[in-house]
N, C-alpha and C positions, 0 to 999 in steps of 0.2 A: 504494500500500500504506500503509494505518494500524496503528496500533494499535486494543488493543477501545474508548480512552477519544476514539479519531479521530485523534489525532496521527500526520501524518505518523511514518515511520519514517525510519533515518539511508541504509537504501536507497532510498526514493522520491527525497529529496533527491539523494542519489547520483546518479540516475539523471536524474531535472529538467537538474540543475548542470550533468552530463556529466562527469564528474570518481570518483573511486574513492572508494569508504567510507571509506578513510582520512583520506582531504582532509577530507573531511564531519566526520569523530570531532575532528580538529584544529581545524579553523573554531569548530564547536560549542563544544569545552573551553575556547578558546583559546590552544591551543596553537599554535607557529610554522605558517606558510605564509603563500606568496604571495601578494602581493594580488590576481592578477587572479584566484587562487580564493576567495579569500574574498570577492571582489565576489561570485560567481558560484552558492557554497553562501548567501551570506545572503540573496540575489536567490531563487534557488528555493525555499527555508526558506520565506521573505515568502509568496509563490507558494501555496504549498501551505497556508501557516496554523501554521506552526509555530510555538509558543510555550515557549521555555527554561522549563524546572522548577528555580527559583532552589535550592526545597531537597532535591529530588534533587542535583545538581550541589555543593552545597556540602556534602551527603554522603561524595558519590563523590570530591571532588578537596581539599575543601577551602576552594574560590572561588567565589563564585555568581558572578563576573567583572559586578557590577552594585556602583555607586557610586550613594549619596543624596545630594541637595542638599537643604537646608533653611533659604526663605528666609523674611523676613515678608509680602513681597506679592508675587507673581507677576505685577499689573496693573502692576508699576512698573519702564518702562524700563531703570532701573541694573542690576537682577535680571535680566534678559532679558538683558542686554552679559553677564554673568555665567555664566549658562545655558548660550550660544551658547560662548565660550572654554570652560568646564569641560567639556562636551560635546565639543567640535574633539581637545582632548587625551585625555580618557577612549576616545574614540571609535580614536583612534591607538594607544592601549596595548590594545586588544582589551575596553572595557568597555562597558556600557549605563549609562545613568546615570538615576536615579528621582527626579521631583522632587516639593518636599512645601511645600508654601506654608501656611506657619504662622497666618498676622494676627498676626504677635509677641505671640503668648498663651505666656506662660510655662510653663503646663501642658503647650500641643505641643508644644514646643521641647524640654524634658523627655520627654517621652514620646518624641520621636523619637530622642533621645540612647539612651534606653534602649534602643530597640528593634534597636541592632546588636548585642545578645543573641541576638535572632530568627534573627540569619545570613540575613536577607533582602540583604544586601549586604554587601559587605568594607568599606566604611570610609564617613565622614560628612561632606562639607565643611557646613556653617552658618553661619549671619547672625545674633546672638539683638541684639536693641538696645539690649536690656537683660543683665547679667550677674548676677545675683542668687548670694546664696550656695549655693541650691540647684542653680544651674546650675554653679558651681564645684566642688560634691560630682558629680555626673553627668557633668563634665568627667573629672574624677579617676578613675570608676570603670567609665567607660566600655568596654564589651567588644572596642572594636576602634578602631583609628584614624582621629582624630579631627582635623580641621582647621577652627580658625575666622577667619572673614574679620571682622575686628574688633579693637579692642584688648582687650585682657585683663590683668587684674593680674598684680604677680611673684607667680612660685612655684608658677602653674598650668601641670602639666607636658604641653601639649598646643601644636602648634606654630600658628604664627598667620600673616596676609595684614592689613594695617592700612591705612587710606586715612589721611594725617596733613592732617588735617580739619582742624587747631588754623591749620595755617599757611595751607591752601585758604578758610577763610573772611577770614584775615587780609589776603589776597594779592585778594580783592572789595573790600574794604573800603578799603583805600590806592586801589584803582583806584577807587573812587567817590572818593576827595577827590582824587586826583588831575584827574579832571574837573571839579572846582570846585565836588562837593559838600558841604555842611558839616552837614546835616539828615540824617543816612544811619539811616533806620529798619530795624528788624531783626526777621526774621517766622522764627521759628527752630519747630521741633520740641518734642516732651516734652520737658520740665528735667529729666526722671527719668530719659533714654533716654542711653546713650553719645554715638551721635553730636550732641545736641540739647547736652550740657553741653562735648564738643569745640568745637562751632560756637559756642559762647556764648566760651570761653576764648578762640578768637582772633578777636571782634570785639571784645572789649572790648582787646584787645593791639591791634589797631592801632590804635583810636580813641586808644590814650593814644600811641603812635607817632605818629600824627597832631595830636597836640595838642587832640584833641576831649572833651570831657567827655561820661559814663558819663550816659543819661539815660534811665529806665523807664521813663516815655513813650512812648519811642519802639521800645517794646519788647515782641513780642506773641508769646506760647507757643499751640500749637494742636498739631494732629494733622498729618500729610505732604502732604496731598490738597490739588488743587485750588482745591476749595469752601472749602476752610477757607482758603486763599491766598486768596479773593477779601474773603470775610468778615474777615480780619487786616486787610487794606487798608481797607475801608470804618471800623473802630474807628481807623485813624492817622490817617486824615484827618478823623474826627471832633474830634480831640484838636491840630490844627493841620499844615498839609501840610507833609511831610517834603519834603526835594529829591532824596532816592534811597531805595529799596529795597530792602534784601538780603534774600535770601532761601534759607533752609536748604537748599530741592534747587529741581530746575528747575518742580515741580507747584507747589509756593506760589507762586512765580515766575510761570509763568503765571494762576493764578488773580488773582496779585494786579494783574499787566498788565491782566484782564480789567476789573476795578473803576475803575480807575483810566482807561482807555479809556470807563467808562460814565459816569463824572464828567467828562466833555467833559476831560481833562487828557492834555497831549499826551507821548509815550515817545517821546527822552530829553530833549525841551525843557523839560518844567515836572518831571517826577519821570522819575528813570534807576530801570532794573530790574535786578537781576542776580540769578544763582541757582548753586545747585551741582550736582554732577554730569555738566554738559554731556550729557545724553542727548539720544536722538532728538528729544525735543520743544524743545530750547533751537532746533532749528533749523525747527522746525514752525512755531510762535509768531510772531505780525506784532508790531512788528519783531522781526527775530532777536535769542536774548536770549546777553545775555553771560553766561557760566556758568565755573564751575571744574572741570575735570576730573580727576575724584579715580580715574581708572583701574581701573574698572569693569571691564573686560576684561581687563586685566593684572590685578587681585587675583583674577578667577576665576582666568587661566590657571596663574599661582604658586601658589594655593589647590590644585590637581588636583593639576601637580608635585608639590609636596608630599605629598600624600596617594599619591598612587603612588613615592616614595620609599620609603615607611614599609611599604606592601605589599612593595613588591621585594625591599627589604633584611630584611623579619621584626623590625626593631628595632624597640622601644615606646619614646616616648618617654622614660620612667621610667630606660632605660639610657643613654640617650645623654648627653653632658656638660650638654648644655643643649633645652629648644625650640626650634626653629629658627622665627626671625621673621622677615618683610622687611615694609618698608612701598613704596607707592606714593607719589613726589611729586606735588603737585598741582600744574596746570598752567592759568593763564586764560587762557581763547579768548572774545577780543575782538569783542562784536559788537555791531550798528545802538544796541541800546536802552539804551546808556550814554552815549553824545556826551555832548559838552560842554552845559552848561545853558547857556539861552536866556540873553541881558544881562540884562532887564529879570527874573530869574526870584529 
C-alpha cells in the first residue's frame, strides 16, 4: 500500500517490519523504542522506498530529526574521520545527518548558516577556515543551533570543538630538530585561513624554543592539496635543500615526499617529512609519514554532543553563562620518514 504520491504508507511498513503501526509512528518521529524494532521498521522503510518528509515532520512535531555538517572539502580525509564520529552519535540519538561540502567559499558557508531558517534540519555543526565578520553576524543570528569545529573569537555566542594546532605544529617541529635537523622548511596553508596563521604561530615558537632563526626562505604559503605539496617542494629546493619538511596537513606532506622522491633525494636520510592530521594517508604514503594528530574524530564526536545538548535541553546559547568550548590535544605519531639524518647529510 502507497500513497497517491507512491510513498509507502506507515501500514505497508507495519506490515514489511512485522511489528504494529505504533512501533512504525515511533521509529518514524523518533520517538523511544527498541532497537531490534527500529533495526526492523528502518530495514523495511529502506525496502519499500521510503523517504522522511523533512518539512512535513518539522511541521507536525517540530524536528525534522536531521542534522547538517558543513565542511570545506569532502575529498579530505580529516572531514571523513569527522563525518564517520558525527554520524556514529547522530545516528544513536535517533538522527540523519546531511552533509554539505562547501570548497571554503564564504558565500556557502553563509548560505548554509542561513539556511537553518528552512527547518531542513534542527541544528548545524561547520568547518568555515576562514571566520570573517560576516560569518560572525550569521553566527549570531543564526535560527537554530549552531556548532563550530574551529577556533573562534571572544564574544561569539555559539559553542565551539578546536584542534590546538598552535602546539601540534610546534610538537613536529622540536621533533624534527630533535633528529638533528636544523634546515626545517615549512609548506603551510593560506596566511588568511585560521588554521594556516595557527600552524604559522607555532613553528615559529618552536624554532625560537629551538634556538633556530625565523627564515622566509624556507617558507612557502599554497592551497591544502597534494599538487601544491609537490610544487612547494620543488621552489625549497630551488632556493637550497632544507634537511626537513613540515608540513600543514598530511596532503602537502605527501605531495611534497613525492618531489623530493623525484629529485633522487632519499626520506629521512637526506630531507625528513612530516605532516598534520595523521589521517589515512600518513599511513598510505612510502615511507610512512610522521604526522600530528589533531583529533579528527574526537572534534567530530564532541562537535555532535554538543549540538545534541542544545537540542535536548531547548537552551540557546544566548542564555547560558557562557559557550561551551573544548579543545583536542595534539598528539605525534612517530613514523619511518623522520629518522635521524644521514652523517654525511
Amino acid at each position: 500500500m502507497s500513497t497517491s504520491t507512491g510513498q509507502p504508507t506507515i501500514v505497508s511498513i507495519a506490515e514489511r517490519a512485522g511489528v504494529s503501526i505504533a512501533s512504525v509512528s515511533r521509529v518514524l518521529n523518533g520517538v523511544g523504542a527498541r532497537r531490534d524494532t527500529v533495526l526492523k521498521v528502518e530495514r523495511a522503510a529502506a525496502e519499500l522506498g521510503y523517504v522522511p518528509n523533512a518539512v512535513a515532520r518539522s511541521l507536525k512535531g517540530g524536528r525534522t530529526r536531521q542534522l547538517t555538517f558543513a565542511m570545506p572539502d569532502i575529498g579530505n580525509p580529516v572531514y571523513v574521520a569527522m563525518v564517520r564520529a558525527i554520524q556514529t552519535v547522530a545516528k544513536a540519538a535517533g538522527y540523519r545527518l546531511l552533509l554539505h561540502s562547501t570548497d571554503a567559499v564564504v558565500d556557502d558557508e553563509l548560505a548554509v548558516l542561513r539556511s537553518l531558517g528552512d527547518r531542513t534540519s534542527d541544528g548545524l555543526i561547520i568547518c568555515p577556515i576562514r571566520i570573517t565578520d560576516a560569518h560572525i553576524e550569521a553566527l549570531r543570528t543564526a535560527a537554530g543551533p549552531v556548532v563550530v569545529i574551529g577556533s573562534l573569537p571572544d564574544g561569539v555566542p555559539v559553542d565551539s570543538v578546536r584542534a590546538d594546532s598552535v602546539a601540534g605544529a610546534a610538537l613536529a617541529v622540536r621533533h624534527l630538530h630533535d633528529t638533528g635537523r636544523r634546515r626545517i622548511a615549512f609548506v603551510n596553508g593560506p596566511a588568511d585561513t585560521v588554521p594556516g596563521r595557527n600552524r604559522d604561530e607555532g613553528y615559529r615558537a618552536a624554532l625560537a624554543d629551538c634556538g633556530l632563526v625565523y627564515d622566509p626562505e624556507l617558507v612557502v604559503h599554497t592551497d591544502f592539496g597534494i599538487e601544491s605539496g609537490a610544487e612547494a617542494a620543488d621552489r625549497l629546493l630551488a632556493e637550497g635543500r632544507p634537511d626537513a619538511v613540515f608540513c600543514a596537513n598530511d596532503q602537502l606532506a605527501l605531495g611534497a615526499a613525492r618531489a623530493l622522491h623525484a629529485r633522487g633525494l632519499r626520506i629521512p636520510e637526506d630531507v625528513a617529512v612530516a605532516g598534520m592530521d595523521d589521517s589515512m594517508l600518513a599511513q598510505a604514503g612510502w615511507p610512512p609519514l610522521t604526522s600530528v594528530d589533531l583529533g579528527s574524530t574526537e572534534r567530530g564526536r564532541r562537535a555532535a554532543e554538543l549540538l545534541l545538548h542544545r537540542l535536548d535541553t531547548a537552551e540557546p546559547v544566548a542564555d547560558s553563562a557562557t559557550p561551551r568550548s573544548t579543545t583536542a590535544p595534539p598528539r605525534l605519531v612517530v613514523r619511518a620518514s623522520t629518522g635521524r639524518a644521514a652523517p654525511d647529510s
